[in-house]
LUMFI-95659 format. One record per atom (N, C-alpha, C, O, CB): residue number from 1; residue in one letter; chain; atom name; x, y, z. Coordinates in steps of 0.2 Angstrom, whole numbers. Last residue first. Glycine has a CB too. Layout:
<pts>
+-----+------+------+------+-------+-------+-------+
| pos | code | unit | site |    px |    py |    pz |
+-----+------+------+------+-------+-------+-------+
| NUM |    A |    A |   CA |     X |     Y |     Z |
...
+-----+------+------+------+-------+-------+-------+
</pts>
This chain:
<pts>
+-----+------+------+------+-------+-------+-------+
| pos | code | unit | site |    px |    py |    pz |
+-----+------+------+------+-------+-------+-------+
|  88 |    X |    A |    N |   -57 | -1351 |  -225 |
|  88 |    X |    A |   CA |   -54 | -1353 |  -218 |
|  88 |    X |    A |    C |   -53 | -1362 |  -216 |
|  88 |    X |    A |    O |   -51 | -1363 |  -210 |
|  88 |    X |    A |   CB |   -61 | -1349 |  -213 |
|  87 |    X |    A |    N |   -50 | -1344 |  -241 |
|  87 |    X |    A |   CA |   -54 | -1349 |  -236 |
|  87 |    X |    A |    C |   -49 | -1350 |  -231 |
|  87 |    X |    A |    O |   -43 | -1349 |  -230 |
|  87 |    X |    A |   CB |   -57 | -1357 |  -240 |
|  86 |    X |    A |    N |   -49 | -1327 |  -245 |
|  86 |    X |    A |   CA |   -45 | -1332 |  -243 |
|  86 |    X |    A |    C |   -49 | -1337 |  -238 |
|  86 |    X |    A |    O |   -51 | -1335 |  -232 |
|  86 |    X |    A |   CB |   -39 | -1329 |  -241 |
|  85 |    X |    A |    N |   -50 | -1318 |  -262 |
|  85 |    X |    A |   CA |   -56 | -1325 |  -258 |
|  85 |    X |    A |    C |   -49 | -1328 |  -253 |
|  85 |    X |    A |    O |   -44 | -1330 |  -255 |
|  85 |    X |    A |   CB |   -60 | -1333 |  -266 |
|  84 |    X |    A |    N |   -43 | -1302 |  -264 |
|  84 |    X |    A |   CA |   -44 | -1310 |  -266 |
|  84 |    X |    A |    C |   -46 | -1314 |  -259 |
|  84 |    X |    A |    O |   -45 | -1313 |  -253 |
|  84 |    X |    A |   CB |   -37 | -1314 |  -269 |
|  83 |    X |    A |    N |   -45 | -1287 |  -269 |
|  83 |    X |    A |   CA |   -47 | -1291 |  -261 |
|  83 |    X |    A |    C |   -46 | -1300 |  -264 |
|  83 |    X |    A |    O |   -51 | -1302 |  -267 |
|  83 |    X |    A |   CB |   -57 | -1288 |  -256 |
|  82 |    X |    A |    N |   -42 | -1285 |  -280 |
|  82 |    X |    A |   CA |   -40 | -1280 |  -275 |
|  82 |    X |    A |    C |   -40 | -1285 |  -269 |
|  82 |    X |    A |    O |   -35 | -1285 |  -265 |
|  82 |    X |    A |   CB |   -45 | -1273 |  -274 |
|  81 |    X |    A |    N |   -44 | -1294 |  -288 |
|  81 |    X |    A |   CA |   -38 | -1291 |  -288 |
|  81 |    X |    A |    C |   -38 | -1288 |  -283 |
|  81 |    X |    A |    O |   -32 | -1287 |  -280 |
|  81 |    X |    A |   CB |   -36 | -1287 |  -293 |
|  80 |    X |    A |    N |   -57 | -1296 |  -286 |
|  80 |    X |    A |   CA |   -55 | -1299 |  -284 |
|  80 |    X |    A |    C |   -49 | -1300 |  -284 |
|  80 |    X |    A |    O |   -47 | -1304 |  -280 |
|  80 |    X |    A |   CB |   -57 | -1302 |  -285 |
|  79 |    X |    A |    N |   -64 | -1282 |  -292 |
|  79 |    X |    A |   CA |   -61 | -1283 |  -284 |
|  79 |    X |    A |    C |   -60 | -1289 |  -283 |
|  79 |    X |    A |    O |   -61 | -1290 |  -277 |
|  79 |    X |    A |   CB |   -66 | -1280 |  -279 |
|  78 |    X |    A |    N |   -59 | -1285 |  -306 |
|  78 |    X |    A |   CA |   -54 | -1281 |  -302 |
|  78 |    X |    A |    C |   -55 | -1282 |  -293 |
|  78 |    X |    A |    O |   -51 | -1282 |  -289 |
|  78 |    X |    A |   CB |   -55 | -1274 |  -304 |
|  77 |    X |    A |    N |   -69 | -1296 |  -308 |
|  77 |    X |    A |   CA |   -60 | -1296 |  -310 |
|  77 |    X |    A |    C |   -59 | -1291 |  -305 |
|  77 |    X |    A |    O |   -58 | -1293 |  -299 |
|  77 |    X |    A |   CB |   -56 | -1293 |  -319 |
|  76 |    X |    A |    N |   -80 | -1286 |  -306 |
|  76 |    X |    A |   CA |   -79 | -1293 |  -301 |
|  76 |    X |    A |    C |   -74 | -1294 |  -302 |
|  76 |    X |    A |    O |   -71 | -1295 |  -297 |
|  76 |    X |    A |   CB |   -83 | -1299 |  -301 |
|  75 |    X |    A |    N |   -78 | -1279 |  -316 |
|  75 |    X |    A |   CA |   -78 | -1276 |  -309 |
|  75 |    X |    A |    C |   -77 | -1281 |  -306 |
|  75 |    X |    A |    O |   -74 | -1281 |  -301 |
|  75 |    X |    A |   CB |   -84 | -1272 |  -306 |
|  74 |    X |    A |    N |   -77 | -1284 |  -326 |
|  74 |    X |    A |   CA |   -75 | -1282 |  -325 |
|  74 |    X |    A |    C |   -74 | -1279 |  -320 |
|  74 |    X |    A |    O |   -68 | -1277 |  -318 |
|  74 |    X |    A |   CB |   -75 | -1280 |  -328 |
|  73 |    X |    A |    N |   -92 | -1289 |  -325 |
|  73 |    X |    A |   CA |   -86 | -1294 |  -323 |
|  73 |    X |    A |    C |   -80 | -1291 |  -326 |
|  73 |    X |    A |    O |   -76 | -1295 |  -329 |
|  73 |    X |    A |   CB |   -88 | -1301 |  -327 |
|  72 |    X |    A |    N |   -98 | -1275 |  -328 |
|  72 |    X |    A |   CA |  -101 | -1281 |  -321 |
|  72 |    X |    A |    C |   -94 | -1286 |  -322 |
|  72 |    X |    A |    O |   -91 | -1287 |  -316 |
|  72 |    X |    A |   CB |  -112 | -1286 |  -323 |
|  71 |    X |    A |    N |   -96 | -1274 |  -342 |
|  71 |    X |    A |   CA |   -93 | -1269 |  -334 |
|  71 |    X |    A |    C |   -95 | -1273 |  -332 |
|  71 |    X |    A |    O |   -93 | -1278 |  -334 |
|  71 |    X |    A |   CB |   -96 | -1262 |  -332 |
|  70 |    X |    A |    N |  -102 | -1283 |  -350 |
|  70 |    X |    A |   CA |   -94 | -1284 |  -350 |
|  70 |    X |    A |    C |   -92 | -1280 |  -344 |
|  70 |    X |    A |    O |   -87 | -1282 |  -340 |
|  70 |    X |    A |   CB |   -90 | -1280 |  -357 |
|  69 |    X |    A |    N |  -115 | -1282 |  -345 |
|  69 |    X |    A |   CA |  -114 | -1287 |  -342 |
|  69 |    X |    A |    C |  -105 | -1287 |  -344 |
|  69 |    X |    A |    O |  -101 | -1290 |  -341 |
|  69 |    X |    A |   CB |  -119 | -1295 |  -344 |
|  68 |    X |    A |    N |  -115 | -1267 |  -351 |
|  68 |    X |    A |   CA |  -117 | -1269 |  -346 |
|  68 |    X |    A |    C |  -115 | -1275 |  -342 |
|  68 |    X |    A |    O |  -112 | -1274 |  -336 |
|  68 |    X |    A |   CB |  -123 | -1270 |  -347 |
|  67 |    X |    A |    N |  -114 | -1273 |  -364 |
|  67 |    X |    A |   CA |  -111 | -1267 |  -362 |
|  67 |    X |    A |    C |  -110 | -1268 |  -355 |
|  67 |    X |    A |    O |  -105 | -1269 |  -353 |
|  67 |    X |    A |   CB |  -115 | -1262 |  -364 |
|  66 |    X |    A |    N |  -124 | -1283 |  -365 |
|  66 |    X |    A |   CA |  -119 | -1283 |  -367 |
|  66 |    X |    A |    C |  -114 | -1278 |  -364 |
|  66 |    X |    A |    O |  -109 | -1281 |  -362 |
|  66 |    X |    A |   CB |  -119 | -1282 |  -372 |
|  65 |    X |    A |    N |  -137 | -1272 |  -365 |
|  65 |    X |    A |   CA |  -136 | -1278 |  -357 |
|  65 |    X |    A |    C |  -129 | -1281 |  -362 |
|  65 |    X |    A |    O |  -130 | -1287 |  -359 |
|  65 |    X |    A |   CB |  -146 | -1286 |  -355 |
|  64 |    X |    A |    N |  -134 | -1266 |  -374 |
|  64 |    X |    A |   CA |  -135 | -1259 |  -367 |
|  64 |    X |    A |    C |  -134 | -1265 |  -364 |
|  64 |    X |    A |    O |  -130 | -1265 |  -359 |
|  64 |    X |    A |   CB |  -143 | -1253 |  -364 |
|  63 |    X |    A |    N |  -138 | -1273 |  -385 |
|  63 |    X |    A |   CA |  -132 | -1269 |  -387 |
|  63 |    X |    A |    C |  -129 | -1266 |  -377 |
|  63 |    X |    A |    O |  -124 | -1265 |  -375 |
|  63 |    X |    A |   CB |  -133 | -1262 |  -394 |
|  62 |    X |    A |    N |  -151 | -1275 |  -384 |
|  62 |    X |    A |   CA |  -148 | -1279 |  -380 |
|  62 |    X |    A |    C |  -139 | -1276 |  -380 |
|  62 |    X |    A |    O |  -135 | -1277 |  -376 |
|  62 |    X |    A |   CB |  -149 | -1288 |  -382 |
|  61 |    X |    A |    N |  -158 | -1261 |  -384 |
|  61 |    X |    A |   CA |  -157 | -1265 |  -377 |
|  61 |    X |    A |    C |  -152 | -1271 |  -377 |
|  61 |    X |    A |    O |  -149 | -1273 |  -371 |
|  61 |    X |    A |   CB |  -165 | -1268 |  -375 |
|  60 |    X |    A |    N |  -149 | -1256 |  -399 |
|  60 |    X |    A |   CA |  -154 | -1257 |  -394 |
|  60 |    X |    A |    C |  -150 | -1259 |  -389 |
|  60 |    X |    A |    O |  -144 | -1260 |  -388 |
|  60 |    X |    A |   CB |  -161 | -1261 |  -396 |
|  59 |    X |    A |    N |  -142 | -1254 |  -410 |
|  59 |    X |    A |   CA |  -138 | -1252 |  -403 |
|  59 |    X |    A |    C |  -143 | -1251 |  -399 |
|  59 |    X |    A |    O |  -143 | -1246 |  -396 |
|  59 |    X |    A |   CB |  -134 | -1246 |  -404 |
|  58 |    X |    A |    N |  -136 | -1262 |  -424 |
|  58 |    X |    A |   CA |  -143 | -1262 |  -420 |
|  58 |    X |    A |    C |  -138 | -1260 |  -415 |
|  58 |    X |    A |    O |  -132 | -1262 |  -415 |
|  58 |    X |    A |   CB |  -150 | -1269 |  -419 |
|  57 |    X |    A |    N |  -131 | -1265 |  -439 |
|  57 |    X |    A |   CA |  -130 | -1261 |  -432 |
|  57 |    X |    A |    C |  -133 | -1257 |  -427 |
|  57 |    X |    A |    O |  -132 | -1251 |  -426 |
|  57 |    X |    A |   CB |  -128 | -1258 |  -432 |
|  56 |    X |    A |    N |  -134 | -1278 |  -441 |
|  56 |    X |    A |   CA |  -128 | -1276 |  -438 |
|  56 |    X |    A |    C |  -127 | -1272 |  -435 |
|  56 |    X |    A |    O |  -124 | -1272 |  -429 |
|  56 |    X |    A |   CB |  -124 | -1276 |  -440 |
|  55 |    X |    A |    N |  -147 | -1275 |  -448 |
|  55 |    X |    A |   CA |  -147 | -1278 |  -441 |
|  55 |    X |    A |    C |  -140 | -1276 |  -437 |
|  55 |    X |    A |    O |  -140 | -1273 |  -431 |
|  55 |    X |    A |   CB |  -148 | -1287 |  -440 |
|  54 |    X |    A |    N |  -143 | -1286 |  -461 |
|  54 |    X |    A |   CA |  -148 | -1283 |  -460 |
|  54 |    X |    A |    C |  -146 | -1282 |  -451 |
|  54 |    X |    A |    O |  -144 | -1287 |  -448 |
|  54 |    X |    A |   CB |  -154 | -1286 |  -462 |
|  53 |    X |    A |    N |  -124 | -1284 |  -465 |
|  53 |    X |    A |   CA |  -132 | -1290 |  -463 |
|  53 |    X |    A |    C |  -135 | -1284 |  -460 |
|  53 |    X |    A |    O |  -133 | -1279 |  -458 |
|  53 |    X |    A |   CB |  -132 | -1298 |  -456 |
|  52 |    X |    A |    N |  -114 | -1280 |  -471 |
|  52 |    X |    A |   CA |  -120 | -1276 |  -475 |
|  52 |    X |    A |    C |  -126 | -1280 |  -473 |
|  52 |    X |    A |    O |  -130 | -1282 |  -477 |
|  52 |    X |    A |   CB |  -120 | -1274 |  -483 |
|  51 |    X |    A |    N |  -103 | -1279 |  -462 |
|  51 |    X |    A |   CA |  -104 | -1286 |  -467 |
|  51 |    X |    A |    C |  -108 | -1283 |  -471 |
|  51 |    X |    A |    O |  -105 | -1283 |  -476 |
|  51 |    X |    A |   CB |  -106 | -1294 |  -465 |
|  50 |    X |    A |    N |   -91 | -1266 |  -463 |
|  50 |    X |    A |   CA |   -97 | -1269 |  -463 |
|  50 |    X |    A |    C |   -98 | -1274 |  -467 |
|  50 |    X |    A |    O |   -96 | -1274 |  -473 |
|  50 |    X |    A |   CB |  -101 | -1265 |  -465 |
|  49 |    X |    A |    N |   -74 | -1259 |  -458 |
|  49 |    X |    A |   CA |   -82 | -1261 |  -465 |
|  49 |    X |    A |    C |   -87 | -1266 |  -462 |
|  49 |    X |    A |    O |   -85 | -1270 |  -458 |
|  49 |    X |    A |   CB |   -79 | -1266 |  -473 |
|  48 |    X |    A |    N |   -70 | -1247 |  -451 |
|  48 |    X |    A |   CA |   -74 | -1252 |  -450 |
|  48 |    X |    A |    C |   -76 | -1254 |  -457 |
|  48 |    X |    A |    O |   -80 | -1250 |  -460 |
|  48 |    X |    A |   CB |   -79 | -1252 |  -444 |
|  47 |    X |    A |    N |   -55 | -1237 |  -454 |
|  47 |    X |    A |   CA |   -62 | -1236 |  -453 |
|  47 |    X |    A |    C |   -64 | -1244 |  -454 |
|  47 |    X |    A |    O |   -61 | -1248 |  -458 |
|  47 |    X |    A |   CB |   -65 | -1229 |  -458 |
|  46 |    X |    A |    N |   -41 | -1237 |  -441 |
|  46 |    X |    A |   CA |   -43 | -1238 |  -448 |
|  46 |    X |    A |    C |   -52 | -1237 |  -449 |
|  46 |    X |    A |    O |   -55 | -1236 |  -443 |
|  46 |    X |    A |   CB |   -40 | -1247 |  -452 |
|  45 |    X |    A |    N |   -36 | -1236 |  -429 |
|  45 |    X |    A |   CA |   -38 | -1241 |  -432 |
|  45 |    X |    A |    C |   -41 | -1242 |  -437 |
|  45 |    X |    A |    O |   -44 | -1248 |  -439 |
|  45 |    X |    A |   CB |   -40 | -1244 |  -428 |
|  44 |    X |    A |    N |   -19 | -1228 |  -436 |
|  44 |    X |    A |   CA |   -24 | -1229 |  -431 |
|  44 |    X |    A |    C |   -27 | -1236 |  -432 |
|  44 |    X |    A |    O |   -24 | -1241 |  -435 |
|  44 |    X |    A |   CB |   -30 | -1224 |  -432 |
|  43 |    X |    A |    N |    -2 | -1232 |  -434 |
|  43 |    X |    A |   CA |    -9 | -1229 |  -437 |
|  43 |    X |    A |    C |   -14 | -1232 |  -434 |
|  43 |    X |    A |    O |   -13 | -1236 |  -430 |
|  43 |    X |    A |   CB |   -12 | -1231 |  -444 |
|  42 |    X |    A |    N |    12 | -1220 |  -438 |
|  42 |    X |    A |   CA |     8 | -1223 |  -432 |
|  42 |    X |    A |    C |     1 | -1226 |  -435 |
|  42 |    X |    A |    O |    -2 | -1222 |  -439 |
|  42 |    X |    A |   CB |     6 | -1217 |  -426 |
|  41 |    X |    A |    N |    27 | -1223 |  -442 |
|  41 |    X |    A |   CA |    20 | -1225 |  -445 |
|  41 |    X |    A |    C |    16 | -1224 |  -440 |
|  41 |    X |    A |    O |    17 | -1229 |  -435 |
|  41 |    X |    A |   CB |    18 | -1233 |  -448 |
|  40 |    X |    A |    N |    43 | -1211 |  -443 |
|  40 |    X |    A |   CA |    37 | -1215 |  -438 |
|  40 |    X |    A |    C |    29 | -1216 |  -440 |
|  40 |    X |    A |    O |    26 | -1211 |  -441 |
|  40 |    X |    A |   CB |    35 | -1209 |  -430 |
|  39 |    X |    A |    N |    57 | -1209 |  -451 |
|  39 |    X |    A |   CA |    49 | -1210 |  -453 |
|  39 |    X |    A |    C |    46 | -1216 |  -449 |
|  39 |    X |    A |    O |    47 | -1222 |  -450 |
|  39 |    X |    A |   CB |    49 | -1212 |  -462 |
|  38 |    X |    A |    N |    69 | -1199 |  -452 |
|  38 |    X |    A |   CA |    66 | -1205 |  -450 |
|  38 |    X |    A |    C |    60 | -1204 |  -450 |
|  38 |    X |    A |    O |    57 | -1199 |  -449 |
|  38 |    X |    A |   CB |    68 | -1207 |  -445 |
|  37 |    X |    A |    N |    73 | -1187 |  -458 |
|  37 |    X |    A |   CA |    80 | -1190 |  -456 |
|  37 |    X |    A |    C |    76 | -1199 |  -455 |
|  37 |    X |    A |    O |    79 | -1204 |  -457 |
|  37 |    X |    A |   CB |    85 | -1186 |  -446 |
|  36 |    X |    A |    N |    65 | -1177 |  -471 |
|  36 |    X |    A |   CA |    64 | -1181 |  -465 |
|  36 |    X |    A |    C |    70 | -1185 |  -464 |
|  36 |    X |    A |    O |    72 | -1188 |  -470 |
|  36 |    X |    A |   CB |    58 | -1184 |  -464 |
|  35 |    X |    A |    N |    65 | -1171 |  -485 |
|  35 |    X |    A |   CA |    68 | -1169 |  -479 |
|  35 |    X |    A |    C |    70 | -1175 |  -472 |
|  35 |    X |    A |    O |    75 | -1177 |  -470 |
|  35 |    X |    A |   CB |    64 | -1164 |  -476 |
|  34 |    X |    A |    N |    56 | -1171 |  -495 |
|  34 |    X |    A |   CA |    55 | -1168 |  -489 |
|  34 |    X |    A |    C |    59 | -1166 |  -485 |
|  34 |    X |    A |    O |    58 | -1162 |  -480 |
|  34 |    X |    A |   CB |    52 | -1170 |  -486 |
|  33 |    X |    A |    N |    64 | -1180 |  -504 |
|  33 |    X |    A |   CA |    61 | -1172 |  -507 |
|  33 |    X |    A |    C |    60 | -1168 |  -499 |
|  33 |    X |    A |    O |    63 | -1163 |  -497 |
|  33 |    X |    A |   CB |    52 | -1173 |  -512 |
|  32 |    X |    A |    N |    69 | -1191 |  -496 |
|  32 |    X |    A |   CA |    71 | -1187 |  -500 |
|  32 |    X |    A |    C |    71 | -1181 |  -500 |
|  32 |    X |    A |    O |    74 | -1177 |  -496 |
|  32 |    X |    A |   CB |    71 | -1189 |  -504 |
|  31 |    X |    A |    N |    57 | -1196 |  -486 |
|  31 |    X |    A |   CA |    64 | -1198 |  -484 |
|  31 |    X |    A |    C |    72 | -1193 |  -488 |
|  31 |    X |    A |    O |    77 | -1192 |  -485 |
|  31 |    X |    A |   CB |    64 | -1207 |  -488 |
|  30 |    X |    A |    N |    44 | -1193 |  -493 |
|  30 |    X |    A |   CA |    48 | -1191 |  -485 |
|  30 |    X |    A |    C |    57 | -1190 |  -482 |
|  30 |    X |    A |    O |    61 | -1186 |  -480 |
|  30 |    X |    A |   CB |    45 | -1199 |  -481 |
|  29 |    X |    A |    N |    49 | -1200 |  -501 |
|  29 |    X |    A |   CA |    48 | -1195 |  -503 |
|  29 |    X |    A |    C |    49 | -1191 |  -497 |
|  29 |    X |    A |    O |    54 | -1188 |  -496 |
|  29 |    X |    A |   CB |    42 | -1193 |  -507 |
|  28 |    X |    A |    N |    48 | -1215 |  -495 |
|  28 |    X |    A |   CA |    54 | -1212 |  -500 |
|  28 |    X |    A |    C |    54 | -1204 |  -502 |
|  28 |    X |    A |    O |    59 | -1202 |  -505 |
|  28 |    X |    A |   CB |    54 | -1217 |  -507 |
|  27 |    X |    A |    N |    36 | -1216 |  -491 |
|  27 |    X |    A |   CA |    42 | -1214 |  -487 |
|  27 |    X |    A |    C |    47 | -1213 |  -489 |
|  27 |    X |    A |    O |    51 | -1210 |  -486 |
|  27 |    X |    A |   CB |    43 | -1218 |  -482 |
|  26 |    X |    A |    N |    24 | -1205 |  -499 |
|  26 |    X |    A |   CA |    28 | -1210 |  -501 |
|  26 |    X |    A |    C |    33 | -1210 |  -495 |
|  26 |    X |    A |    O |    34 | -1204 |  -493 |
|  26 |    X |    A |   CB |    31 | -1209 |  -508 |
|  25 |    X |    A |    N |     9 | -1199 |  -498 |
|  25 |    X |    A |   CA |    14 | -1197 |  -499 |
|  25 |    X |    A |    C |    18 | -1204 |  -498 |
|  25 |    X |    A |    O |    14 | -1209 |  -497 |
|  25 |    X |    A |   CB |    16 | -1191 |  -495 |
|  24 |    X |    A |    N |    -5 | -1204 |  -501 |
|  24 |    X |    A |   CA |    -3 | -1195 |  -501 |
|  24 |    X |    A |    C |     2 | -1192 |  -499 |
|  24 |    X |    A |    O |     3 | -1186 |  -499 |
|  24 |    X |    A |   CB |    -8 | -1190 |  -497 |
|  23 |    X |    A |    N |    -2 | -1217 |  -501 |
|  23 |    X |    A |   CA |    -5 | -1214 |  -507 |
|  23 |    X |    A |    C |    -6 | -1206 |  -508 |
|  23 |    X |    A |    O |    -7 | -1203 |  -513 |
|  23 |    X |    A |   CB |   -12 | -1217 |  -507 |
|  22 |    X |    A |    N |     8 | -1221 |  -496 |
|  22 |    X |    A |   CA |     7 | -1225 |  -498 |
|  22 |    X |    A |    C |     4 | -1221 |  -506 |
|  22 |    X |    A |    O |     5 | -1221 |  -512 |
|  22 |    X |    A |   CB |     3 | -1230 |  -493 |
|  21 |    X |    A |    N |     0 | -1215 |  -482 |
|  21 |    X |    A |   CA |     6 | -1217 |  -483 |
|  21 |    X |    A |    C |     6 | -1222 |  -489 |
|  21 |    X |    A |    O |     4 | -1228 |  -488 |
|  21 |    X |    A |   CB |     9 | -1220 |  -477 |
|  20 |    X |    A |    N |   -11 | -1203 |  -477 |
|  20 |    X |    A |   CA |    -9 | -1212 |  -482 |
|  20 |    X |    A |    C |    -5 | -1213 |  -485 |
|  20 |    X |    A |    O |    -6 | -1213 |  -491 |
|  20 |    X |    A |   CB |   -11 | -1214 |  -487 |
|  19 |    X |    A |    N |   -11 | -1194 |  -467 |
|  19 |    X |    A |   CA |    -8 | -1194 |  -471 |
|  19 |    X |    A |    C |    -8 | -1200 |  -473 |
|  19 |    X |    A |    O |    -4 | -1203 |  -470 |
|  19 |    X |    A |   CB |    -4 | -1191 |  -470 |
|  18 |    X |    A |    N |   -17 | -1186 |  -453 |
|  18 |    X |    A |   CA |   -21 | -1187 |  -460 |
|  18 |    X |    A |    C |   -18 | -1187 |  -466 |
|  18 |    X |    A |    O |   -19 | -1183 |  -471 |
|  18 |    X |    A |   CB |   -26 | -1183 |  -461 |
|  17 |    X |    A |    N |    -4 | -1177 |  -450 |
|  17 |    X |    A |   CA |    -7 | -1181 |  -448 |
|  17 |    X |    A |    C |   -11 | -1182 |  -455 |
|  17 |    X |    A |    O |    -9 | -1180 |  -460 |
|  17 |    X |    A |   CB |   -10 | -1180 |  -442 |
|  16 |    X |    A |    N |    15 | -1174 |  -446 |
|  16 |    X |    A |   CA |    10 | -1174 |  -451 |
|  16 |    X |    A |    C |     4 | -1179 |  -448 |
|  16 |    X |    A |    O |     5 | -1184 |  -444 |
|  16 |    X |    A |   CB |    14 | -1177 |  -458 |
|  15 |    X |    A |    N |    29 | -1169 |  -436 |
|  15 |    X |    A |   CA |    24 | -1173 |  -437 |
|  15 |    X |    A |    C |    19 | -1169 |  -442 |
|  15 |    X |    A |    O |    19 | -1163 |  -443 |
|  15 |    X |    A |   CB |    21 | -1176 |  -429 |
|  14 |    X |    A |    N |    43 | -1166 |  -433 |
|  14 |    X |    A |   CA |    38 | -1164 |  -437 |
|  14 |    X |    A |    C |    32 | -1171 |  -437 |
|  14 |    X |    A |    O |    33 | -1177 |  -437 |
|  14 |    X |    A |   CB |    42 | -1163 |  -445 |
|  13 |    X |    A |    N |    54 | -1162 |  -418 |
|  13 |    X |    A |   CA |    50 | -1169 |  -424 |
|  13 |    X |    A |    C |    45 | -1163 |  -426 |
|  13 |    X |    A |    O |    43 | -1158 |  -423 |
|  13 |    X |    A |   CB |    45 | -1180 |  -420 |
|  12 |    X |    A |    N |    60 | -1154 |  -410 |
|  12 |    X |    A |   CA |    62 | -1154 |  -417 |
|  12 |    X |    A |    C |    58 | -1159 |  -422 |
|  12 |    X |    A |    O |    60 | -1161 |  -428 |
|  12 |    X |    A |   CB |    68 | -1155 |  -416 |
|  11 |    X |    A |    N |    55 | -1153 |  -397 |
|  11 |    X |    A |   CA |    60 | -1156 |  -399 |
|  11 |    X |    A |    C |    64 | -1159 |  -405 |
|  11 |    X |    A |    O |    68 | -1164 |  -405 |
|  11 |    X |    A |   CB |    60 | -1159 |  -397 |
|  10 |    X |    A |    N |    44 | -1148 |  -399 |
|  10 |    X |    A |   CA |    48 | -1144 |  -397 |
|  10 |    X |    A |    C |    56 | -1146 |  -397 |
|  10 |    X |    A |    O |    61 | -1142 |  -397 |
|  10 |    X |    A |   CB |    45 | -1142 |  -391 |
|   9 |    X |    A |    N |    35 | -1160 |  -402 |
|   9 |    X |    A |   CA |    37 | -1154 |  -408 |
|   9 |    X |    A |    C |    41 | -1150 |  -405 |
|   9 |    X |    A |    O |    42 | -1146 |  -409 |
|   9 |    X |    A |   CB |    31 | -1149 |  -411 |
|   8 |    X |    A |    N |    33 | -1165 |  -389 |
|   8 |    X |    A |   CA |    35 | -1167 |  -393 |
|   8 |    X |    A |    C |    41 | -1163 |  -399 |
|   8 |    X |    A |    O |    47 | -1163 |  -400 |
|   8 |    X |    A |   CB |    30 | -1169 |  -395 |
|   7 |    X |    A |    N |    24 | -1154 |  -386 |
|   7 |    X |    A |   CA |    29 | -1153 |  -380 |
|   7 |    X |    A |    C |    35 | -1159 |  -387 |
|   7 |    X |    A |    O |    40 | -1156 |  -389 |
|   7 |    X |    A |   CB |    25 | -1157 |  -369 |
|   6 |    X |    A |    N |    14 | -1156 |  -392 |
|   6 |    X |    A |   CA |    19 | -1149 |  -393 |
|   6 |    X |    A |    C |    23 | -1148 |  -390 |
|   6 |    X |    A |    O |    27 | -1143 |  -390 |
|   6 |    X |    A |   CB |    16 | -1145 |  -392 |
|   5 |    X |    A |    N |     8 | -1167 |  -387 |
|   5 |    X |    A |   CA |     9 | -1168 |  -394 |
|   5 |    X |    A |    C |    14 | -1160 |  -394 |
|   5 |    X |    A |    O |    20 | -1162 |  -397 |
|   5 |    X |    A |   CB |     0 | -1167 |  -399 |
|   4 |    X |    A |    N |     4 | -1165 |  -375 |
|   4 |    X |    A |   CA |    11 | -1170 |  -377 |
|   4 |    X |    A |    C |    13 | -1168 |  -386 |
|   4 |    X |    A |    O |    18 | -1167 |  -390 |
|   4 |    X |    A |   CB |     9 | -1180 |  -377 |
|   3 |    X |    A |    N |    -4 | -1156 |  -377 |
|   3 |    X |    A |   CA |     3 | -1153 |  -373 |
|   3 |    X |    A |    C |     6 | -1160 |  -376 |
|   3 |    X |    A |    O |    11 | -1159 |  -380 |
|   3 |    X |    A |   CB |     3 | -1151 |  -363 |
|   2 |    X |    A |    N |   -13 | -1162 |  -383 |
|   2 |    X |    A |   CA |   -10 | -1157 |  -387 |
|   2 |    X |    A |    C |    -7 | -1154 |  -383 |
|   2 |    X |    A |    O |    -6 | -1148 |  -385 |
|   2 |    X |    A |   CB |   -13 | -1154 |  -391 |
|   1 |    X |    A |    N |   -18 | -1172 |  -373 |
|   1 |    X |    A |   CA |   -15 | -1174 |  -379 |
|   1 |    X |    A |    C |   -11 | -1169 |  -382 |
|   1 |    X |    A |    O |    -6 | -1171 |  -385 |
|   1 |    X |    A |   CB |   -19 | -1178 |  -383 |
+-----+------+------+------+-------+-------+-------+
</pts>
């Protein structure tokens, strides 16, 4: 990622990160005071809230057989992509 990322920057963008649009800078300020010709949002996925139930964030055994049974039929999707069923 930090060769794209620099390889990017070689072509003259500026990029900023850990920045709250909104609240540690403005795209109008961007836009003026700073300089910038154009203003790219990327954002992440933000941080999670919590409902605050007891338990939510249990990462036992069954969290491992979830995990588990989402890979297992992921794998049966794909080799049925790869090799599909043809009856005789």
């Amino acid at each position: 990622m930090a060769r794209e990322i620099a390889q990017v920057e070689r072509l003259g963008v500026g990029i900023e990160t850990d920045v709250i649009v909104g609240r540690t800078v403005t795209v109008d300020s961007l836009l003026g005071e700073e300089g910038f010709d154009a203003v790219f949002i990327g954002s992440g996925a933000g941080l999670p809230r919590f409902m605050g139930i007891d338990g939510v964030m249990y990462a036992g055994p069954i969290a491992d057989l979830v995990a588990t049974i989402v890979c297992i039929i992921l794998v049966v999707l794909e080799m049925r992509r790869l090799f599909p069923y043809r009856s005789r």
